[in-house]
mmCIF file of the N, C-alpha and C atoms, coordinates in Angstrom:
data_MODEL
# 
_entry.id   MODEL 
# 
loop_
_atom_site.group_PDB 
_atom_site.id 
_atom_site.type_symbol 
_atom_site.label_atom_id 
_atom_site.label_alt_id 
_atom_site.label_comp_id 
_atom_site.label_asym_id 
_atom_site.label_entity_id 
_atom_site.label_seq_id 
_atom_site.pdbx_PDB_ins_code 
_atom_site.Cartn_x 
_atom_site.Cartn_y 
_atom_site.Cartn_z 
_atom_site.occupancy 
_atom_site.B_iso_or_equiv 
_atom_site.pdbx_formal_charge 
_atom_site.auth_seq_id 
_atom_site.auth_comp_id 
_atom_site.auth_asym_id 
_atom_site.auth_atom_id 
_atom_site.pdbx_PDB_model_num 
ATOM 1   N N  . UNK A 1 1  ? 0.358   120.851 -160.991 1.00 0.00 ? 1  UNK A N  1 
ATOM 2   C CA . UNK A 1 1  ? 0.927   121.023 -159.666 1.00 0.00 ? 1  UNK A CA 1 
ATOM 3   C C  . UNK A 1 1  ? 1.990   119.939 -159.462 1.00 0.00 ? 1  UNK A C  1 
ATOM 4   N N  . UNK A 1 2  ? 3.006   120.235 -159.112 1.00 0.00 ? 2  UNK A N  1 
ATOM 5   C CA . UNK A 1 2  ? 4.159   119.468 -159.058 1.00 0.00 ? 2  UNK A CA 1 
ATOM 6   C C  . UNK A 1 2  ? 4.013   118.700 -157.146 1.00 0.00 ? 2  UNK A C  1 
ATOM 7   N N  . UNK A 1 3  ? 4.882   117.837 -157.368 1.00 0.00 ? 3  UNK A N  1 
ATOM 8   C CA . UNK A 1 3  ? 4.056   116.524 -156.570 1.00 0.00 ? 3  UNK A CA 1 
ATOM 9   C C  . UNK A 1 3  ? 5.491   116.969 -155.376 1.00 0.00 ? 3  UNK A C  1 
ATOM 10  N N  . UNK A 1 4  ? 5.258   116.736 -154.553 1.00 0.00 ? 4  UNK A N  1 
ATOM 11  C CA . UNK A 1 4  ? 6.469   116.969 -153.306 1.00 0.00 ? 4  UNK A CA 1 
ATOM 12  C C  . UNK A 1 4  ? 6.896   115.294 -152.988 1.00 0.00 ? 4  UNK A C  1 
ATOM 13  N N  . UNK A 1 5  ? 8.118   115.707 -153.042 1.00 0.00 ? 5  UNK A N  1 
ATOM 14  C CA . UNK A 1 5  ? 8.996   114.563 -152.778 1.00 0.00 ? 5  UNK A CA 1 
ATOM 15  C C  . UNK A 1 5  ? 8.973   114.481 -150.839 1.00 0.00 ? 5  UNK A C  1 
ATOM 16  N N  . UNK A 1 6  ? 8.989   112.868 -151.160 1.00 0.00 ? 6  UNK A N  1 
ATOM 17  C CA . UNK A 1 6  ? 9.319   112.775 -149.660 1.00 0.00 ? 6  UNK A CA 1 
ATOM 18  C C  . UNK A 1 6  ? 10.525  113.058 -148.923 1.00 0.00 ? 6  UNK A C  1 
ATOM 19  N N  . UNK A 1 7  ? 10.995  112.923 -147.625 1.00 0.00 ? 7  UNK A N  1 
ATOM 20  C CA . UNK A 1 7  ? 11.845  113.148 -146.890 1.00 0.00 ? 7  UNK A CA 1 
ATOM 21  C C  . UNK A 1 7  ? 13.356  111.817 -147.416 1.00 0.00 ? 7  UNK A C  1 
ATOM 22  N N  . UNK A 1 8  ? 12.674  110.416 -147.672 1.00 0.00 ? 8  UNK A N  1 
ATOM 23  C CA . UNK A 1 8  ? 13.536  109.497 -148.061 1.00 0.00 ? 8  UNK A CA 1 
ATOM 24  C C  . UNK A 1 8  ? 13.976  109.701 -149.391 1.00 0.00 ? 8  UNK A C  1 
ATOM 25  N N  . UNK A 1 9  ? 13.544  110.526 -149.986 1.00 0.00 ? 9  UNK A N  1 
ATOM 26  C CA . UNK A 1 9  ? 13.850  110.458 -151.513 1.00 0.00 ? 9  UNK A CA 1 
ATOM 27  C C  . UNK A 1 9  ? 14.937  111.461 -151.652 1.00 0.00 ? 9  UNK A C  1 
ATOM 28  N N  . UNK A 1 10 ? 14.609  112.574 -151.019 1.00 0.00 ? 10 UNK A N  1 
ATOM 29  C CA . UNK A 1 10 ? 16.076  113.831 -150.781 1.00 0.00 ? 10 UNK A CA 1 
ATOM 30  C C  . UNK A 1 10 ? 16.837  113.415 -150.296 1.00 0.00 ? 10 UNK A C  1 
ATOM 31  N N  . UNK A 1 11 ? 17.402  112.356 -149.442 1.00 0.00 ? 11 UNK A N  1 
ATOM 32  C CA . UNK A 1 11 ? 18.563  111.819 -148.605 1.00 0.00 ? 11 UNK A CA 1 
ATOM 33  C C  . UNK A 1 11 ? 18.734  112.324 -147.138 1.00 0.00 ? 11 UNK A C  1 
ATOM 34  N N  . UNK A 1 12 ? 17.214  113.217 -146.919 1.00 0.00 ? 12 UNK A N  1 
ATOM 35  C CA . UNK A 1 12 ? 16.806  113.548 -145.705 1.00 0.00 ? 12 UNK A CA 1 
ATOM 36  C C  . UNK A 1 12 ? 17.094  112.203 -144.422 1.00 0.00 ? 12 UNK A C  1 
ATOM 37  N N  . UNK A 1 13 ? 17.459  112.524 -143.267 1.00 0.00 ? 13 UNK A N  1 
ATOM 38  C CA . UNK A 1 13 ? 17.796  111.213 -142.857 1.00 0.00 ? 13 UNK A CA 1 
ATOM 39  C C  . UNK A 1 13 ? 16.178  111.018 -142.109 1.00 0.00 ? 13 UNK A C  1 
ATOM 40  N N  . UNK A 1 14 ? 15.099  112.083 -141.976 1.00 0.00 ? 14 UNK A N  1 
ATOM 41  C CA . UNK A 1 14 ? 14.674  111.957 -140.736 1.00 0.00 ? 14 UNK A CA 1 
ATOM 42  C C  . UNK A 1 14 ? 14.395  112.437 -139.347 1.00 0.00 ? 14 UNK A C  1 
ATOM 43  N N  . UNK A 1 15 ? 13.589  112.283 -138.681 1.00 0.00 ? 15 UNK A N  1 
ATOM 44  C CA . UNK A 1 15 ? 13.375  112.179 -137.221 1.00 0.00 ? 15 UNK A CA 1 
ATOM 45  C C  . UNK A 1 15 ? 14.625  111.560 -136.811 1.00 0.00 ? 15 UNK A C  1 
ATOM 46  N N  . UNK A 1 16 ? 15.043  112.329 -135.858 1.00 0.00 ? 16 UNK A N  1 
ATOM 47  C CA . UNK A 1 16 ? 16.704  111.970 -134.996 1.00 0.00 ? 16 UNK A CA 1 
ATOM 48  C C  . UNK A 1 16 ? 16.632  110.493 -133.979 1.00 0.00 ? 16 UNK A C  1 
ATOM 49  N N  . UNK A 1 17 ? 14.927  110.661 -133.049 1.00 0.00 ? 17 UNK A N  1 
ATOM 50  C CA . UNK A 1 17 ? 14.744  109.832 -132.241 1.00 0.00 ? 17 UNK A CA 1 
ATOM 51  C C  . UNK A 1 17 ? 13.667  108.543 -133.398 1.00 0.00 ? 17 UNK A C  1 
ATOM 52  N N  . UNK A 1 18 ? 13.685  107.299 -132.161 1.00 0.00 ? 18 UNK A N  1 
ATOM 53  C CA . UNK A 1 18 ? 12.745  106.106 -132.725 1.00 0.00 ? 18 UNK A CA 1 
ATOM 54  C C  . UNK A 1 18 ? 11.631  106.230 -131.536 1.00 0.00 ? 18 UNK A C  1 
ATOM 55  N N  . UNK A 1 19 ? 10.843  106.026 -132.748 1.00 0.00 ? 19 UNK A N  1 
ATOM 56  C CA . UNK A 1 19 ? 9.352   105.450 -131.877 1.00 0.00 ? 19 UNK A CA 1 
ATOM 57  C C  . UNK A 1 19 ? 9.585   104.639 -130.985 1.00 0.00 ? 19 UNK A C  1 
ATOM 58  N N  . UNK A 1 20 ? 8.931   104.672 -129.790 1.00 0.00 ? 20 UNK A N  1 
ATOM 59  C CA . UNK A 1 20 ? 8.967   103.409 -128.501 1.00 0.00 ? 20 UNK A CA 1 
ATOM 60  C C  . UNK A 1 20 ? 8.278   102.717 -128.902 1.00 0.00 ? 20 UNK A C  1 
ATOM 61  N N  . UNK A 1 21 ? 8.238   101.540 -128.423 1.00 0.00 ? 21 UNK A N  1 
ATOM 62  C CA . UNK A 1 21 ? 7.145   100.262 -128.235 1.00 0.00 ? 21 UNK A CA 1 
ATOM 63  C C  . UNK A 1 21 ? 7.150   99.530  -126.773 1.00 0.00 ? 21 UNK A C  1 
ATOM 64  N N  . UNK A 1 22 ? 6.209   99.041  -126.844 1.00 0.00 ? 22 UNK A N  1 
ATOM 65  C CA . UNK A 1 22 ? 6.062   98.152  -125.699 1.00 0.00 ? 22 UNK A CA 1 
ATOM 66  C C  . UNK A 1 22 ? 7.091   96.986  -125.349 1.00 0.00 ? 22 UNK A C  1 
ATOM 67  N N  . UNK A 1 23 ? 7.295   96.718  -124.700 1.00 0.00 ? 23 UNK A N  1 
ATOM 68  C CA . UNK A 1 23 ? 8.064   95.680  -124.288 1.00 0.00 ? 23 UNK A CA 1 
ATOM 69  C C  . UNK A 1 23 ? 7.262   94.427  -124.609 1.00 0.00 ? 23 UNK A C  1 
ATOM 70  N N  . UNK A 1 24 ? 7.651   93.231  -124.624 1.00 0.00 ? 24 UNK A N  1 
ATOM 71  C CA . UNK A 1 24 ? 7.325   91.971  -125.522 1.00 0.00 ? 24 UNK A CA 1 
ATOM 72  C C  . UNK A 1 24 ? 6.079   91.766  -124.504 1.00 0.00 ? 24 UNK A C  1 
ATOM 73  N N  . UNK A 1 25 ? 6.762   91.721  -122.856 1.00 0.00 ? 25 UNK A N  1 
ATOM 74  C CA . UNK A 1 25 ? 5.856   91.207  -121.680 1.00 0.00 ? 25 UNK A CA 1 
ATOM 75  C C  . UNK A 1 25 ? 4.903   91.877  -121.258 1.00 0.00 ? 25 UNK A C  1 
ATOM 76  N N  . UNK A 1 26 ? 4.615   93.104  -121.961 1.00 0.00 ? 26 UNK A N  1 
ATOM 77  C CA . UNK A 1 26 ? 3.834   94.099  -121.292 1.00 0.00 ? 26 UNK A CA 1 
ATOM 78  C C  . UNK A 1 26 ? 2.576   94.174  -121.094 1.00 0.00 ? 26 UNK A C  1 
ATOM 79  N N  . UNK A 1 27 ? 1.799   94.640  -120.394 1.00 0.00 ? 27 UNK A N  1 
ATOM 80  C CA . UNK A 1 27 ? 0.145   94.752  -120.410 1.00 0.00 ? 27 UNK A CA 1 
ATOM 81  C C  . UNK A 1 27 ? -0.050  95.669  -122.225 1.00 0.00 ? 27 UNK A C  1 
ATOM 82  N N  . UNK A 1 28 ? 1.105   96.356  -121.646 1.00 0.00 ? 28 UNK A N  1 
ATOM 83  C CA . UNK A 1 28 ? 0.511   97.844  -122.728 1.00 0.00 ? 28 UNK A CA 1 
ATOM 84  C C  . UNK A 1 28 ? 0.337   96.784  -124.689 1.00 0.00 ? 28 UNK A C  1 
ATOM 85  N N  . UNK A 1 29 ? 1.296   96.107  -124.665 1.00 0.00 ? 29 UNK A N  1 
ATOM 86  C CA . UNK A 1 29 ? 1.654   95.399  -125.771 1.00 0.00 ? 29 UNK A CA 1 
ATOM 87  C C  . UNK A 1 29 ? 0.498   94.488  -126.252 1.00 0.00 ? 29 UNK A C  1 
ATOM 88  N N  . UNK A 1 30 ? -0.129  93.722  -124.927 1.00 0.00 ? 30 UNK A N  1 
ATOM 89  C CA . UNK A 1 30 ? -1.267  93.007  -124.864 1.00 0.00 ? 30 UNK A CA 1 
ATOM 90  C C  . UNK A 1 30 ? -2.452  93.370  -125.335 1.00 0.00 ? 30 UNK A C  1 
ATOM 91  N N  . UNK A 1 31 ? -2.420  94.327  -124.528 1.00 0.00 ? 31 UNK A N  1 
ATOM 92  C CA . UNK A 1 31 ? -3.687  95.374  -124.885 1.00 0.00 ? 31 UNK A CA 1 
ATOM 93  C C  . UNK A 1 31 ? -4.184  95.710  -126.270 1.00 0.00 ? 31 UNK A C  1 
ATOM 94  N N  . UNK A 1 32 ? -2.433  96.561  -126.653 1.00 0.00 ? 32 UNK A N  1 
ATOM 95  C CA . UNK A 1 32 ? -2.614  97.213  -128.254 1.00 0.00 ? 32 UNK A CA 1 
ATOM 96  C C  . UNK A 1 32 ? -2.997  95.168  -129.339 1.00 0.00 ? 32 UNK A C  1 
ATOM 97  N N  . UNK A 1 33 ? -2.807  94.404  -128.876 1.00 0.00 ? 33 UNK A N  1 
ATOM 98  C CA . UNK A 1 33 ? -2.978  93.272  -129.560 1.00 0.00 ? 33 UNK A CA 1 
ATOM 99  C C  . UNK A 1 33 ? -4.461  92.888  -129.592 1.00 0.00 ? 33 UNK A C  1 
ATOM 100 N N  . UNK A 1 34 ? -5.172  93.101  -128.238 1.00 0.00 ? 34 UNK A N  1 
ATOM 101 C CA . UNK A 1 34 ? -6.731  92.673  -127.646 1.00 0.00 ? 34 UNK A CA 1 
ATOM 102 C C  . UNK A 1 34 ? -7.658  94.025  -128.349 1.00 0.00 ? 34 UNK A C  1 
ATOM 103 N N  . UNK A 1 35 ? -7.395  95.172  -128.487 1.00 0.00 ? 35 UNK A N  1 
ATOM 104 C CA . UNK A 1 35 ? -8.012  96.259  -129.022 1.00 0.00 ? 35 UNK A CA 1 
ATOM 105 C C  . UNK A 1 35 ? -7.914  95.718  -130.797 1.00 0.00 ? 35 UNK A C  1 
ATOM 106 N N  . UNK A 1 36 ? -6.835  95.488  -131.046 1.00 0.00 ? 36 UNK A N  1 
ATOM 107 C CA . UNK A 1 36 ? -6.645  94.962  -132.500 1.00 0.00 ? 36 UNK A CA 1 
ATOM 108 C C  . UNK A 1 36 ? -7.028  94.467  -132.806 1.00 0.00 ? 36 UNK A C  1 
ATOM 109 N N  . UNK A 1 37 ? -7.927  92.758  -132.638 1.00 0.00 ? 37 UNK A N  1 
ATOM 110 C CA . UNK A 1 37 ? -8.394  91.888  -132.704 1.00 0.00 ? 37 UNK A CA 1 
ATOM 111 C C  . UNK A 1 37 ? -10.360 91.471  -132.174 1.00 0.00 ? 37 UNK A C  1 
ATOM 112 N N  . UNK A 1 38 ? -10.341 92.546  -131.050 1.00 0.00 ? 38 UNK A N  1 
ATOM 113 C CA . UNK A 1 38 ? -11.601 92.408  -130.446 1.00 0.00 ? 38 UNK A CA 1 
ATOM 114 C C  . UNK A 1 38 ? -12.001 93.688  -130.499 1.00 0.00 ? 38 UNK A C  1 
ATOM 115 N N  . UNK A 1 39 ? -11.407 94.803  -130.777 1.00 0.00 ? 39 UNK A N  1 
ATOM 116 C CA . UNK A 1 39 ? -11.923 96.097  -130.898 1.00 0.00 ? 39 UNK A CA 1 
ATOM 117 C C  . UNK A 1 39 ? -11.685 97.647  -129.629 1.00 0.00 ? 39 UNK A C  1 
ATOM 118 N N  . UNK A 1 40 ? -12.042 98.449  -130.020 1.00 0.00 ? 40 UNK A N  1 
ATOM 119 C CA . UNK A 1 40 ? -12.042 99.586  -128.893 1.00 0.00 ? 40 UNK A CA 1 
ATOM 120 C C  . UNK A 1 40 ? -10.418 99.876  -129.126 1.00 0.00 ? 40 UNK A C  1 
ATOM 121 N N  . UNK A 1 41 ? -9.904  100.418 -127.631 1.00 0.00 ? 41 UNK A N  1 
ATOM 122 C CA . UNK A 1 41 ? -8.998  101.168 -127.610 1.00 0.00 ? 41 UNK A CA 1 
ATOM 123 C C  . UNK A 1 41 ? -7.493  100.250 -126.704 1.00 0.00 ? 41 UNK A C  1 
ATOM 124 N N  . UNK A 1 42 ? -6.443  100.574 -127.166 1.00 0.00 ? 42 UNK A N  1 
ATOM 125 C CA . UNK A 1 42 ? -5.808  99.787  -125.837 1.00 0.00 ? 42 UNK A CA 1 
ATOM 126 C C  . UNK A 1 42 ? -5.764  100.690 -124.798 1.00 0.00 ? 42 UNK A C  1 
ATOM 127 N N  . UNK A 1 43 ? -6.206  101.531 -124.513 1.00 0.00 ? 43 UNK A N  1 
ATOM 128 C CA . UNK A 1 43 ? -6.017  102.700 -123.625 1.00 0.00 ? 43 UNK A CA 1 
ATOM 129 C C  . UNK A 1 43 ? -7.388  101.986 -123.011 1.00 0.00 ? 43 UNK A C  1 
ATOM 130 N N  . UNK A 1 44 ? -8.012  101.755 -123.542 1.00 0.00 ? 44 UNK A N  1 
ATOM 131 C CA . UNK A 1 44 ? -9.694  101.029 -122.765 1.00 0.00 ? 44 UNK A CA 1 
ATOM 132 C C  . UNK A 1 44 ? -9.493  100.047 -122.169 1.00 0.00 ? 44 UNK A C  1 
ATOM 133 N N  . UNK A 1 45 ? -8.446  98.913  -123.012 1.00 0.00 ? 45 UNK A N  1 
ATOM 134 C CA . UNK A 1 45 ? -8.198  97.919  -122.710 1.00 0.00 ? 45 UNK A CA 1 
ATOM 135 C C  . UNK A 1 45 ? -7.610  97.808  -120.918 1.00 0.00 ? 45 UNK A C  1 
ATOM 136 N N  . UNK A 1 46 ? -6.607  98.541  -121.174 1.00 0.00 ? 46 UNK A N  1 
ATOM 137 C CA . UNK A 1 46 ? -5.978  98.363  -120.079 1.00 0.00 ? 46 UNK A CA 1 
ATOM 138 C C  . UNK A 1 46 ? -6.214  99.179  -118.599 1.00 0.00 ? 46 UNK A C  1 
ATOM 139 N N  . UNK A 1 47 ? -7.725  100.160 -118.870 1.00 0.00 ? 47 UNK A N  1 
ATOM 140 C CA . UNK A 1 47 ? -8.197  100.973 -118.058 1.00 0.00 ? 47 UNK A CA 1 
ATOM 141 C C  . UNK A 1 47 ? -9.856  100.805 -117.738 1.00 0.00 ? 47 UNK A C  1 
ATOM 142 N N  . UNK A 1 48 ? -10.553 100.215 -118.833 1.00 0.00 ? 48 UNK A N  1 
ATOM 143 C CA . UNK A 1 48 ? -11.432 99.672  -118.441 1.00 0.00 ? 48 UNK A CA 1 
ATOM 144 C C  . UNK A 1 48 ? -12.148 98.086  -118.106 1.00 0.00 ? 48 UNK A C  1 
ATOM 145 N N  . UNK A 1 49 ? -10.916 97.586  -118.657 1.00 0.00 ? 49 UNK A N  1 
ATOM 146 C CA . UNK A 1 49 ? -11.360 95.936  -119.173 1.00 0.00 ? 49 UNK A CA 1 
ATOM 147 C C  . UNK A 1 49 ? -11.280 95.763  -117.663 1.00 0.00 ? 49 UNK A C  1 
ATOM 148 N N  . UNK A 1 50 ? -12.732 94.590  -117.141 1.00 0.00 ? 50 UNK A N  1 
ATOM 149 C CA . UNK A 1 50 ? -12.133 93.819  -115.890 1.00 0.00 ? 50 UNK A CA 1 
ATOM 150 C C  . UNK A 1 50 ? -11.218 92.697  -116.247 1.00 0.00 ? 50 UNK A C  1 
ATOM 151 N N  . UNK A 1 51 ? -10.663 92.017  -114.951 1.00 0.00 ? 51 UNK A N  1 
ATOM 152 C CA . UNK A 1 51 ? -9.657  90.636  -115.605 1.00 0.00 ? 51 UNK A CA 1 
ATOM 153 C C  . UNK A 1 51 ? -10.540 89.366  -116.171 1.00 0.00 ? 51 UNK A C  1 
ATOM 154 N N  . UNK A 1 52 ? -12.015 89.315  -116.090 1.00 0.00 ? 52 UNK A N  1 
ATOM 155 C CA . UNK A 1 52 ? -12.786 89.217  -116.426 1.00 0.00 ? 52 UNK A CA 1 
ATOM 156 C C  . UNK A 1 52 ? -12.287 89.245  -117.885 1.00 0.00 ? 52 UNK A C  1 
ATOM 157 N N  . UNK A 1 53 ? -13.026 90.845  -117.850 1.00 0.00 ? 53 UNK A N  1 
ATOM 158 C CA . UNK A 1 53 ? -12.697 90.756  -119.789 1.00 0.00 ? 53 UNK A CA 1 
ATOM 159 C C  . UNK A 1 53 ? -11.056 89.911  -120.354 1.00 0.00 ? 53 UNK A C  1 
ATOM 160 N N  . UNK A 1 54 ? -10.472 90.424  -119.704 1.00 0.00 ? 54 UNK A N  1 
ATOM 161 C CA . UNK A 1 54 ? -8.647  89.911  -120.320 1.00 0.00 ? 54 UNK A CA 1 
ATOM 162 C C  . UNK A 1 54 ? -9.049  88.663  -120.372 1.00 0.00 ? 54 UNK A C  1 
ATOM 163 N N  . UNK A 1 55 ? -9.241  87.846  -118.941 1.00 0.00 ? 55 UNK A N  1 
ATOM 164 C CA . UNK A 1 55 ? -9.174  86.367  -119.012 1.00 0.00 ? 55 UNK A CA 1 
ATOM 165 C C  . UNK A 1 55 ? -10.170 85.527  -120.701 1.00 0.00 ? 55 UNK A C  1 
ATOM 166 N N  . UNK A 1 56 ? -11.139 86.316  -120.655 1.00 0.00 ? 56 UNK A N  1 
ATOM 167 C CA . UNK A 1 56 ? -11.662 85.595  -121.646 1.00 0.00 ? 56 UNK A CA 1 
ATOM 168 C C  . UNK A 1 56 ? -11.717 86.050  -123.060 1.00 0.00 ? 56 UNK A C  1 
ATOM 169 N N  . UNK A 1 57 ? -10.753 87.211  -123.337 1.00 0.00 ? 57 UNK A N  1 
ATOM 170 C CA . UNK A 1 57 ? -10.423 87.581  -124.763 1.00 0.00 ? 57 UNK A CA 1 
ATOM 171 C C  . UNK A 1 57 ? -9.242  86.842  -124.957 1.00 0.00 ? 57 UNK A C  1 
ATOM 172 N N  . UNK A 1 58 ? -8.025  86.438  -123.663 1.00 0.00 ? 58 UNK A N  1 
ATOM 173 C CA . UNK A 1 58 ? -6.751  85.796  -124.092 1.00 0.00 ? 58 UNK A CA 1 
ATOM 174 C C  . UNK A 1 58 ? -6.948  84.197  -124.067 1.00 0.00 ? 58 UNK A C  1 
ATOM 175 N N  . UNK A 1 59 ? -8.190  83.595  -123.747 1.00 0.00 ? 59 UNK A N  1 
ATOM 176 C CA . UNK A 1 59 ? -8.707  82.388  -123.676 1.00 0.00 ? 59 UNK A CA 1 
ATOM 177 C C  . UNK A 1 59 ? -9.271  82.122  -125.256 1.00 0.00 ? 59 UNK A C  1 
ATOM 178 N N  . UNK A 1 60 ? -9.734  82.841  -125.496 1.00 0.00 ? 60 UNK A N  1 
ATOM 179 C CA . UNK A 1 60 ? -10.274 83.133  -127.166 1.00 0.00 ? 60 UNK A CA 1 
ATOM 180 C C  . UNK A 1 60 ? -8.996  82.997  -128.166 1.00 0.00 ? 60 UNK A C  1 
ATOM 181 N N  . UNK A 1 61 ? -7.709  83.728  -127.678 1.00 0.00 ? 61 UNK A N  1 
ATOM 182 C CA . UNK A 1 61 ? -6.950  83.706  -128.956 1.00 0.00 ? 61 UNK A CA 1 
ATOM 183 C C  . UNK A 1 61 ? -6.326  82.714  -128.920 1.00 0.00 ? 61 UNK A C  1 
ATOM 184 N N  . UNK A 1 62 ? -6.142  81.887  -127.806 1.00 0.00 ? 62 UNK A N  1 
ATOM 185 C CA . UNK A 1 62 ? -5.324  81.124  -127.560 1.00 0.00 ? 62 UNK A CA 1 
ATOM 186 C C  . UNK A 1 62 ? -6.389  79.996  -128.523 1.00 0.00 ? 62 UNK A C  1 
ATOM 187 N N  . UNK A 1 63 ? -7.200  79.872  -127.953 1.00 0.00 ? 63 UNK A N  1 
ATOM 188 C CA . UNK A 1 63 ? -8.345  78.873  -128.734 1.00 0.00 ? 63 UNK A CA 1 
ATOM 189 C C  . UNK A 1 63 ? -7.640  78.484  -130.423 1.00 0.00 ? 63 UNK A C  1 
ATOM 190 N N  . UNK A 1 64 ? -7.939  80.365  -130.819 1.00 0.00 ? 64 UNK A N  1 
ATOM 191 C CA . UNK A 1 64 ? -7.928  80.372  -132.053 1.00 0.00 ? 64 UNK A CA 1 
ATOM 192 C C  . UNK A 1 64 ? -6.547  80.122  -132.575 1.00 0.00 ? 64 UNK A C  1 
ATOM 193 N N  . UNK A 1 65 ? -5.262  80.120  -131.923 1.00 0.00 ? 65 UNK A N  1 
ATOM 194 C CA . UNK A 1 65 ? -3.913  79.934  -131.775 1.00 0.00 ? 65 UNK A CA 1 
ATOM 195 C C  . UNK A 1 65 ? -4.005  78.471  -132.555 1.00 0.00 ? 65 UNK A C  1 
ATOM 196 N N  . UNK A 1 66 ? -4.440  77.670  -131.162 1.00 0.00 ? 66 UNK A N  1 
ATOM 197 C CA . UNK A 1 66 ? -4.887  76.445  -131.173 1.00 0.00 ? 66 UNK A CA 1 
ATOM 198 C C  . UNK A 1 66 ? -5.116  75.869  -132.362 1.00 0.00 ? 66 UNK A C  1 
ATOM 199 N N  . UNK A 1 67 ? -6.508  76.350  -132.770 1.00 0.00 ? 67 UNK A N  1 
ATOM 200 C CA . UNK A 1 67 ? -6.976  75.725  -133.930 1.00 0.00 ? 67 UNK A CA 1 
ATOM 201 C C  . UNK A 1 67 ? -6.174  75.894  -135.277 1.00 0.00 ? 67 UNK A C  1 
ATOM 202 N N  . UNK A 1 68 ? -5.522  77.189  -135.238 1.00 0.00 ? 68 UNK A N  1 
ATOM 203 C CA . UNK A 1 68 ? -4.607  76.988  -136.261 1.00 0.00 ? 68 UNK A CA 1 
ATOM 204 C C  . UNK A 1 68 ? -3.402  76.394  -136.742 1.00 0.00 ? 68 UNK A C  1 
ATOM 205 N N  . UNK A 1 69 ? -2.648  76.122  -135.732 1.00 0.00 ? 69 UNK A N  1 
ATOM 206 C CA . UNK A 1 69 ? -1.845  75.229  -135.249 1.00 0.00 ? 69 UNK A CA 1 
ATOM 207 C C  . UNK A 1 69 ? -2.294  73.862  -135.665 1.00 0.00 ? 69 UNK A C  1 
ATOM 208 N N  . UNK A 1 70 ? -3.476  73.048  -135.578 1.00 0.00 ? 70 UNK A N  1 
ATOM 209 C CA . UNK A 1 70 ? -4.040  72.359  -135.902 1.00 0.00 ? 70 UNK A CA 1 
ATOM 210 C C  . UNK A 1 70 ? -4.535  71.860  -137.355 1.00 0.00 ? 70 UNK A C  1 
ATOM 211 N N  . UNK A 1 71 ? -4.487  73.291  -137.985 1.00 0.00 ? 71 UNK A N  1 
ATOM 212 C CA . UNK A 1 71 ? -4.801  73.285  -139.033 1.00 0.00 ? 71 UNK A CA 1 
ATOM 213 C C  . UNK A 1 71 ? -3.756  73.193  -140.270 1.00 0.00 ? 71 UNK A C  1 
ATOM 214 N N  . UNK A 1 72 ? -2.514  74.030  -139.770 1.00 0.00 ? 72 UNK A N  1 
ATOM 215 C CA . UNK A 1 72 ? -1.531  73.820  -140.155 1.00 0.00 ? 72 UNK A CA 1 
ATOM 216 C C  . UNK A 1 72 ? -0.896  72.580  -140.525 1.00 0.00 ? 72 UNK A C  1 
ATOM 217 N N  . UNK A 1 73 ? -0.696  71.578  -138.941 1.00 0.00 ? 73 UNK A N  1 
ATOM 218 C CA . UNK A 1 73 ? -0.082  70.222  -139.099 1.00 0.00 ? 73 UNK A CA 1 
ATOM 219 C C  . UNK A 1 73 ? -1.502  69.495  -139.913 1.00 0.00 ? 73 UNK A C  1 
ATOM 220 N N  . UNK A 1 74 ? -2.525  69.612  -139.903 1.00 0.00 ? 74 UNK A N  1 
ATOM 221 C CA . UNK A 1 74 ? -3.290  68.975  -140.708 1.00 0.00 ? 74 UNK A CA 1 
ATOM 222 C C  . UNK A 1 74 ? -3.488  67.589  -139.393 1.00 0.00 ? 74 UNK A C  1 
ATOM 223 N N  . UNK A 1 75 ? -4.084  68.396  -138.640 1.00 0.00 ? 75 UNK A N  1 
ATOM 224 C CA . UNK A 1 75 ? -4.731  67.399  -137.553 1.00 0.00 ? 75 UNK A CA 1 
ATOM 225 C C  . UNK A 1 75 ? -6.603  67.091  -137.298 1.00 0.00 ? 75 UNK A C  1 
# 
């Protein structure tokens, strides 16, 4: 069975439009980062989490920010 070439390999250009993303500042951006790291959905994130939850998952990375930063300069 002969193997199908992709779309980049024919000189196909593609999908016309680009994927969106979140903006840098966004909840939505946050979210997809806090679902990534702590689990579930960012759609959960940002619909079920109390600020509760946010406050102390972005207290956590920052921690872990922290410590690496730390670890880096060799402190």
């Amino acid at each position: 069975m002969a193997r199908r070439r992709g779309r980049h390999r024919r000189g196909d250009p593609g999908k016309p439009y680009r994927i969106g993303e979140w903006p840098d500042d966004s909840l939505g951006k946050l979210s997809v980062i806090l679902a990534h790291h702590f689990g579930g959905t960012p759609w959960a994130w940002r619909n079920e989490a109390s600020e509760l939850d946010w406050g102390t998952a972005i207290g956590l990375l920052e921690q872990e920010m922290e410590r690496m930063e730390e670890a880096e300069h060799g402190a």
